[in-house]
C-alpha positions as a printed NumPy array, in Angstrom:
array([[ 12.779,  -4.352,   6.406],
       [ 12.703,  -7.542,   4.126],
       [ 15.52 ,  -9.112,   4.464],
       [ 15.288, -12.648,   6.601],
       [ 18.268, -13.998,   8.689],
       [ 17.574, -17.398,   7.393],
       [ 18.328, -16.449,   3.76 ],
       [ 21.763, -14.582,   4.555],
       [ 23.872, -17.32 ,   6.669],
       [ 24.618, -19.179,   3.466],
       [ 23.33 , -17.367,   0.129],
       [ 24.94 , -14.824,  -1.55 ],
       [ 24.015, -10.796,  -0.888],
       [ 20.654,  -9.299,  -2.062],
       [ 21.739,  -6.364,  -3.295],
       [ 25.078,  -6.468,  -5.656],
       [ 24.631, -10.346,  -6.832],
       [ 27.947, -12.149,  -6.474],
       [ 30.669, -14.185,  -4.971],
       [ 29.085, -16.282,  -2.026],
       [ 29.685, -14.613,   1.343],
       [ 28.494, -16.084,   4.474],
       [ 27.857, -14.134,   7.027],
       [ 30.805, -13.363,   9.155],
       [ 31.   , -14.085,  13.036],
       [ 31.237, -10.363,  13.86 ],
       [ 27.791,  -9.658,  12.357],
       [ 26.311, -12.892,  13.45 ],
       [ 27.239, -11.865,  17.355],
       [ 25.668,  -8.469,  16.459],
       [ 22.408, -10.256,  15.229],
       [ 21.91 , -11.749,  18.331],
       [ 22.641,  -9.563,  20.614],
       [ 20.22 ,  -6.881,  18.745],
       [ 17.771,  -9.59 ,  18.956],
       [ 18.37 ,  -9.819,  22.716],
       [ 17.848,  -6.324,  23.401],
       [ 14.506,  -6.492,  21.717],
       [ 13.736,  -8.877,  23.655],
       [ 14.663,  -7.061,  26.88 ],
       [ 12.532,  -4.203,  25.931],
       [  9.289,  -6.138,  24.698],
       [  9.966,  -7.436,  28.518],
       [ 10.313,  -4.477,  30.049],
       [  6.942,  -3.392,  28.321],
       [  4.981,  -6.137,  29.796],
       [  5.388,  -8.05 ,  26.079],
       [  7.325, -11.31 ,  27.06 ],
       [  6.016, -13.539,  25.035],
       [  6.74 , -14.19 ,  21.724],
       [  5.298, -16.734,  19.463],
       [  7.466, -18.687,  17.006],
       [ 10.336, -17.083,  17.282],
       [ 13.222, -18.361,  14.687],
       [ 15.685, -17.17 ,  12.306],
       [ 13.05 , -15.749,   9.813],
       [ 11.813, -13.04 ,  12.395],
       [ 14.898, -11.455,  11.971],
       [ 14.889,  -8.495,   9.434],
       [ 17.241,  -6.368,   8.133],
       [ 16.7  ,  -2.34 ,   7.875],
       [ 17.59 ,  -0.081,   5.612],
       [ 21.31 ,   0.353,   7.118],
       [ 21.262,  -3.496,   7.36 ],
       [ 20.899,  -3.738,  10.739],
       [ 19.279,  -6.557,  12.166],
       [ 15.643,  -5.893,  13.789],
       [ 13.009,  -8.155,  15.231],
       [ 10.141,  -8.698,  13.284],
       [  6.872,  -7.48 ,  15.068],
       [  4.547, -10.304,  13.846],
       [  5.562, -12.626,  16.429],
       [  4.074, -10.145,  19.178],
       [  0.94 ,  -9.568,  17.279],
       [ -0.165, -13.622,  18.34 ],
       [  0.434, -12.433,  22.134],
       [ -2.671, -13.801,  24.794],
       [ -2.543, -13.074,  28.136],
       [ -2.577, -16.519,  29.146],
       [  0.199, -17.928,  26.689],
       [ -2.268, -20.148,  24.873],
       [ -0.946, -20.179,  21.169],
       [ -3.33 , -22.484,  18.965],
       [ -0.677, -23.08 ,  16.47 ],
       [  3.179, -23.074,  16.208],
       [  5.724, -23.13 ,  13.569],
       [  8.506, -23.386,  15.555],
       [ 10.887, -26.432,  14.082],
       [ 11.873, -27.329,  17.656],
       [  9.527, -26.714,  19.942],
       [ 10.309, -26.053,  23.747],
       [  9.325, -29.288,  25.993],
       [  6.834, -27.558,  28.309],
       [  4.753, -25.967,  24.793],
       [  4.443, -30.18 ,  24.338],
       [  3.12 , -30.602,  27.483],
       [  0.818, -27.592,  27.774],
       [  0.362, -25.874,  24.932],
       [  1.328, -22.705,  26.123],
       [  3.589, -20.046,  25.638],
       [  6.345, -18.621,  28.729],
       [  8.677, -16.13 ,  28.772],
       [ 11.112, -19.064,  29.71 ],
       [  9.955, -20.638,  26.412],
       [ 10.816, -17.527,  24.624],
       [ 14.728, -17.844,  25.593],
       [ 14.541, -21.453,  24.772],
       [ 13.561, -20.434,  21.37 ],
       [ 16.308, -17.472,  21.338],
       [ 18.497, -20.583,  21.982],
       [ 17.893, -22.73 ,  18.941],
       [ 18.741, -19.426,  17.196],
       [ 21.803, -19.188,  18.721],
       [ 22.577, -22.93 ,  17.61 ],
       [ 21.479, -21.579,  14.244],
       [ 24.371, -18.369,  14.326],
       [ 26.873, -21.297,  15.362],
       [ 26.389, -23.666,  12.874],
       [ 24.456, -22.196,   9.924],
       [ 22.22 , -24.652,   9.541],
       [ 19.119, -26.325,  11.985],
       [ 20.318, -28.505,  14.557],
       [ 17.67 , -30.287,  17.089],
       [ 18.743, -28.801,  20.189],
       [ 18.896, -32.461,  21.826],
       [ 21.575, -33.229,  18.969],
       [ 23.278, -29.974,  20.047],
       [ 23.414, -31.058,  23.51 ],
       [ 25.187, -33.955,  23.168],
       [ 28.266, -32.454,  20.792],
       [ 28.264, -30.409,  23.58 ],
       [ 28.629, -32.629,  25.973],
       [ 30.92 , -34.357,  24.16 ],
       [ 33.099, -31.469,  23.721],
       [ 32.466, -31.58 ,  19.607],
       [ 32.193, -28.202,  18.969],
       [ 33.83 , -28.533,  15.475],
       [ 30.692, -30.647,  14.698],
       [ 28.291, -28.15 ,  15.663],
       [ 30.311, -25.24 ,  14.466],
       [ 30.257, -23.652,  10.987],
       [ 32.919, -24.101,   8.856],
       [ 32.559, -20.961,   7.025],
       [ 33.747, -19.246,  10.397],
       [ 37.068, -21.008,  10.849],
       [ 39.414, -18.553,  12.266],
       [ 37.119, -15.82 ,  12.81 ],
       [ 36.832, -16.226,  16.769],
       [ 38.762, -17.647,  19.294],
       [ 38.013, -20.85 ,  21.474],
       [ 37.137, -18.875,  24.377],
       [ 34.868, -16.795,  22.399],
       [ 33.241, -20.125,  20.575],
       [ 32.919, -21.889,  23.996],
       [ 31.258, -18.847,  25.834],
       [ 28.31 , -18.662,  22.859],
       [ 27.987, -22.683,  23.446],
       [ 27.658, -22.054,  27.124],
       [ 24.899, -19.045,  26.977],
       [ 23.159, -21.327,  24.683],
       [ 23.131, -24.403,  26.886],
       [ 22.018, -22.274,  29.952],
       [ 18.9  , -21.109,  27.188],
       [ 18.121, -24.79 ,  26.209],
       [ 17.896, -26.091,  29.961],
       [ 14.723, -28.011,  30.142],
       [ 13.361, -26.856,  33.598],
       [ 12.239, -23.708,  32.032],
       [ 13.394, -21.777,  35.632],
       [ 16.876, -22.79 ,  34.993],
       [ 16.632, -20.552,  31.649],
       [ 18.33 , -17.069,  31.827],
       [ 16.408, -14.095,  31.536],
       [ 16.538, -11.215,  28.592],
       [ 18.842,  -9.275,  30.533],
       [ 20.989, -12.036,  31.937],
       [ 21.613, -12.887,  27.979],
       [ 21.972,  -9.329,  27.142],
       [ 24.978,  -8.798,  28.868],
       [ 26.498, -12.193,  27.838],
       [ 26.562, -11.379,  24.882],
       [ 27.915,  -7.645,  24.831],
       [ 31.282,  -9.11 ,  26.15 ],
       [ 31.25 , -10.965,  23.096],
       [ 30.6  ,  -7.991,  20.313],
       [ 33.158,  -7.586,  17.832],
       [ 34.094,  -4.783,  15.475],
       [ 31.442,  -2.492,  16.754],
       [ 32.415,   0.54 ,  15.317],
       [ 32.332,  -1.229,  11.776],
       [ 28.599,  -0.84 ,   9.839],
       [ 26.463,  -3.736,   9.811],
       [ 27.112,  -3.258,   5.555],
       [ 30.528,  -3.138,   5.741],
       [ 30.008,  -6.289,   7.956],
       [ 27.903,  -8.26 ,   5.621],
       [ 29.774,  -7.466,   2.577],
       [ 27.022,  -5.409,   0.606],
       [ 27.411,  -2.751,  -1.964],
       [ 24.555,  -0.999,  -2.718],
       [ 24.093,  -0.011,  -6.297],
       [ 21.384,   2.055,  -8.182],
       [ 21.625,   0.209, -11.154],
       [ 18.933,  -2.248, -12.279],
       [ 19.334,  -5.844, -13.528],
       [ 16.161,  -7.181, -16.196],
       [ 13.605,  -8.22 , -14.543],
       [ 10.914, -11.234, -15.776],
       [  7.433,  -9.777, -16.676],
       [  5.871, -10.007, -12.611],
       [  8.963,  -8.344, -11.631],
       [  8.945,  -5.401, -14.428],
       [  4.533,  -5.764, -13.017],
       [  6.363,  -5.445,  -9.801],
       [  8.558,  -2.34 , -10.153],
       [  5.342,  -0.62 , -12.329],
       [  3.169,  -1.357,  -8.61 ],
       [  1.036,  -2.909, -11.489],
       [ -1.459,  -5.227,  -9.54 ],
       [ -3.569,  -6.215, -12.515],
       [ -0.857,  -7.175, -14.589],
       [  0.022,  -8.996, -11.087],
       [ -2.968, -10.891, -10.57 ],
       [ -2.736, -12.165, -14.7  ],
       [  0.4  , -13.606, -14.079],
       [  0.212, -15.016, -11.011],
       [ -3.516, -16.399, -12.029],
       [ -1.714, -18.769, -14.525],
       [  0.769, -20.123, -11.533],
       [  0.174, -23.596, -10.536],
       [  0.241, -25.271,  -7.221],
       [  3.132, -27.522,  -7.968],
       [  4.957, -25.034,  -5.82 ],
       [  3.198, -26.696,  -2.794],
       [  4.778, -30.102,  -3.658],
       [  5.534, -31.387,  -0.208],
       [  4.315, -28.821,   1.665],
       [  2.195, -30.824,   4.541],
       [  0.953, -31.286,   7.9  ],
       [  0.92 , -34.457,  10.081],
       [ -2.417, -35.205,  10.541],
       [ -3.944, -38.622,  11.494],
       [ -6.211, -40.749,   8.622],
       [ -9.284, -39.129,  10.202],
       [ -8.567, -36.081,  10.844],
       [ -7.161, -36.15 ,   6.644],
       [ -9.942, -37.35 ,   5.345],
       [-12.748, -35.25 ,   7.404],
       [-10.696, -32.31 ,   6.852],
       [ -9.701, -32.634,   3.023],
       [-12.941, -32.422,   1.581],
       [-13.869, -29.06 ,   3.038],
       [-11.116, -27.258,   2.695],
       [-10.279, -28.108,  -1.181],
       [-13.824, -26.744,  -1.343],
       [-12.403, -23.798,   0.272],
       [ -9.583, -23.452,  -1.613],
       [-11.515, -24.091,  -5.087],
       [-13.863, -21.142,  -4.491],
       [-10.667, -18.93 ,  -3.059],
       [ -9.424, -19.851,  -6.974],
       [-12.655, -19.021,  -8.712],
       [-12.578, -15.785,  -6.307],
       [ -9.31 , -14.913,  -6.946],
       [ -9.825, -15.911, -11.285],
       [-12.831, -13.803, -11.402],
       [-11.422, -10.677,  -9.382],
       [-13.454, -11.365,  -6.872],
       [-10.91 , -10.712,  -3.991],
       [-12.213, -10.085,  -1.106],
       [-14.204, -13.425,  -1.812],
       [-10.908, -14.74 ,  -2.281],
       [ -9.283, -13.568,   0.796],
       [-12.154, -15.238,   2.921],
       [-12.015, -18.58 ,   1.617],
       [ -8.401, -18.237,   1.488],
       [ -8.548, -17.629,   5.363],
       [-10.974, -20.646,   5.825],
       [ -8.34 , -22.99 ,   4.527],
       [ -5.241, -21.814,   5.84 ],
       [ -7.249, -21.641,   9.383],
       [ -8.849, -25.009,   9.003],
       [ -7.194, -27.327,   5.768],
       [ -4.5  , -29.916,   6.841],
       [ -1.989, -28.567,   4.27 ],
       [  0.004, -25.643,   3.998],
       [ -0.011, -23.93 ,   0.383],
       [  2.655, -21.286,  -0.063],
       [  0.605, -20.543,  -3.207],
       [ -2.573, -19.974,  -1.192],
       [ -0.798, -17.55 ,   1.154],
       [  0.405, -15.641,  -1.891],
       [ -2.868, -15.459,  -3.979],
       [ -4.158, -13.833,  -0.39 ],
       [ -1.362, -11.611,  -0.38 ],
       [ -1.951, -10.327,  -3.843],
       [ -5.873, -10.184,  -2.917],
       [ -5.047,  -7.958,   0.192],
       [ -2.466,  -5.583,  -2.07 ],
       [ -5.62 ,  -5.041,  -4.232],
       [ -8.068,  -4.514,  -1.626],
       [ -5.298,  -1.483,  -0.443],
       [ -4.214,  -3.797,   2.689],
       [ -0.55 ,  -3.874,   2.504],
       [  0.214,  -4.725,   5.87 ],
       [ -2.042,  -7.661,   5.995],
       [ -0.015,  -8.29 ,   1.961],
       [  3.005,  -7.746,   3.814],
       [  2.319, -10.781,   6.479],
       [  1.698, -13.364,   4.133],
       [  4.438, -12.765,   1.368],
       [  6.641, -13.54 ,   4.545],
       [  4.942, -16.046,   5.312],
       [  5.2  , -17.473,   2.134],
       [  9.273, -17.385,   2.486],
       [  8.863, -18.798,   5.502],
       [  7.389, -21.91 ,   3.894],
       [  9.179, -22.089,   0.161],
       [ 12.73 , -19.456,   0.948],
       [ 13.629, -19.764,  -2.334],
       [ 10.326, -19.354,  -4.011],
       [ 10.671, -16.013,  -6.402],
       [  7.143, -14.608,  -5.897],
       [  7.297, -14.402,  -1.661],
       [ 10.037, -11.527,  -2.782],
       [  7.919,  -9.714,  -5.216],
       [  4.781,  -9.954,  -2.923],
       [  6.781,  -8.143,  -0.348],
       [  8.527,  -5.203,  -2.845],
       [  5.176,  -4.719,  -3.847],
       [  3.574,  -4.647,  -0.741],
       [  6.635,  -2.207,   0.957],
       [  5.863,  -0.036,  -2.23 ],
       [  2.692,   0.876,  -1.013],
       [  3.75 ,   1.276,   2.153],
       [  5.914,   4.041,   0.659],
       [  9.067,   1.92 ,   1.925],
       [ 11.406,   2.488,  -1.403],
       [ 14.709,   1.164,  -0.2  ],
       [ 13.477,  -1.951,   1.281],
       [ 10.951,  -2.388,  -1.701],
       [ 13.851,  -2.594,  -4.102],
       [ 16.139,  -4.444,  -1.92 ],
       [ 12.914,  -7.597,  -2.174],
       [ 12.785,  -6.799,  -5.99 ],
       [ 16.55 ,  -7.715,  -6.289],
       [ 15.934, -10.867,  -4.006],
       [ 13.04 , -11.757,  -6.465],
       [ 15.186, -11.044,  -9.597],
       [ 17.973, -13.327,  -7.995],
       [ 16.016, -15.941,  -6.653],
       [ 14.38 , -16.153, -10.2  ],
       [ 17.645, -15.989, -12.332],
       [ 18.752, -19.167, -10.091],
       [ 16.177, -20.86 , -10.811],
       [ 15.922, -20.791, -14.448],
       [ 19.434, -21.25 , -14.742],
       [ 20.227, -18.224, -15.382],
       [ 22.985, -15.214, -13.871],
       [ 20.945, -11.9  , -12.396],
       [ 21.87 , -10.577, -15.562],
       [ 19.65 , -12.969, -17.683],
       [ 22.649, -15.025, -19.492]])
């Protein structure tokens, strides 16, 4: 599973390169409600709470259906306490206490729901007043005009109101939202393929040298490519941090991060991965070229699910950023996960081609 919901609501399809299609409202009701249900079960398993969930802890299987991402549960304390966040809005009582509820979860399920509506990140306090206003067309995506019916558009609004209600025990519950939203469902008995507009193909498209590396599972001609990268990747990539905390931080974690280079330069990877660590734990940036020098250091060390972790993490920071998508076809190819693995290396291959300019066909 490597596809992310973020990178399908407006880009074109992963698999057979072409005309833009959005995804439609049929398969964007059947992403949330799949997500609900997961939800509901982690619940019913005494796994409420879920840390940072958003739009890129969706995944796609093989069949393209969509599936929560397990990572989120993996952060899970008994208390709630999370010690970091990447949530884009953050639920009010998280601000307050710095701890995760199931209530915050379903606040959080609600910003994705404001997400499937609109196609785009709205602050939910923004979203609240169209609403209020009785704006929908505002907060509504125009790719989905005439593909649901008012009724239909205002029901979705309402559920996610009732999620974004800022007592957190005014919030539904998983199951309450469940069965909102399987009135909704359209076209059930149409695959979540058909849905998305995807036709799979055998046929391979050139790839750049690190994606040919890719395809080969060859990590040392890998790490020689990726050794020459820069970090002007990371351009903007930062944390707000006060002057002091900057400036007693900074020091010590470029230290970090020089010996995670010199590490990672001199093969020296599991060196590598534990400075790496130090400053993604402790520096006051975040480096999507960090994250991926650890995930190639973890491939080589034969840790693909730790590999895994960060190449998604490093779409999470930079989506559009080539190498997160052969980090993870590599990593899925040593997890013996073919279909998916080649379903990244055609997101790399695209995601590349755009950026030089080019079609997926190299012209």
């Amino acid at each position: 599973m490597c596809f992310l919901l973020r990178l399908w609501l407006h880009r074109k399809s992963s698999v057979n390169i072409g005309e833009s299609q959005p995804m439609k409202w049929a398969m964007r009701l059947r992403v949330v409600l799949h997500l609900a249900k997961a939800l509901e079960y982690c619940t019913s398993k005494g796994r409420a709470l879920y840390h940072d969930l958003n739009a890129y802890r969706v995944l796609f299987d093989e069949e393209y259906n969509p599936r929560l991402s397990c990572f989120g549960l993996m952060k899970n304390s008994r208390d709630g306490k999370s010690y970091s966040t990447n949530l884009a809005f953050t639920p009010p009582e998280y601000l307050r206490t710095g701890r995760v509820t199931p209530e915050s979860v379903i606040y959080s399920f609600g910003t994705l729901l404001l997400d499937l509506l609109s196609g785009k990140h709205i602050p939910p306090s923004h979203a609240l007043d169209l609403i209020r206003d009785r704006n929908l067309q505002m907060l509504t995506d125009s790719c989905l005009e005439g593909q649901f019916s008012n009724d239909d558009g205002t029901e979705l609004v309402r559920l996610a109101t009732r999620c974004l209600q800022y007592e957190p025990r005014e919030r539904p519950n998983p199951k309450s939202v469940v069965s909102a939203l399987v009135s909704l469902q359209k076209d059930t008995e149409v695959p979540s393929q058909v849905l998305m507009g995807i036709q799979t193909t055998d046929s391979f498209t050139p790839r750049s040298p690190l994606g040919e590396a890719c395809l080969r599972l060859d990590l040392s001609a890998m790490h020689e490519i990726m050794e020459k990268l820069s970090y002007k990747d990371d351009e903007g990539q930062t944390t707000e941090l006060s002057f002091q905390m900057w400036t007693d931080q900074m020091q010590e974690s470029l230290n970090s991060k020089k010996k995670g280079d010199a590490a990672f330069r001199h093969k020296d990877f599991t060196t590598a991965i534990d400075c790496y660590t130090q400053f993604i734990e402790y520096g006051p940036t975040v480096s999507p070229t960090v994250y991926a020098r650890r995930s190639l250091s973890y491939l080589i060390n034969n840790m693909p699910q730790e590999a895994l972790g960060d190449a998604m993490q490093v779409q999470v920071i930079s989506p559009v950023w080539h190498i997160a998508s052969y980090l993870q076809a590599a990593s899925l190819f040593t997890l013996k996960m073919e279909t998916e693995a080649h379903a990244a290396l055609r997101e790399g291959v695209a995601l590349e081609a755009k950026k030089n300019g080019l079609t997926p066909n190299g012209r």
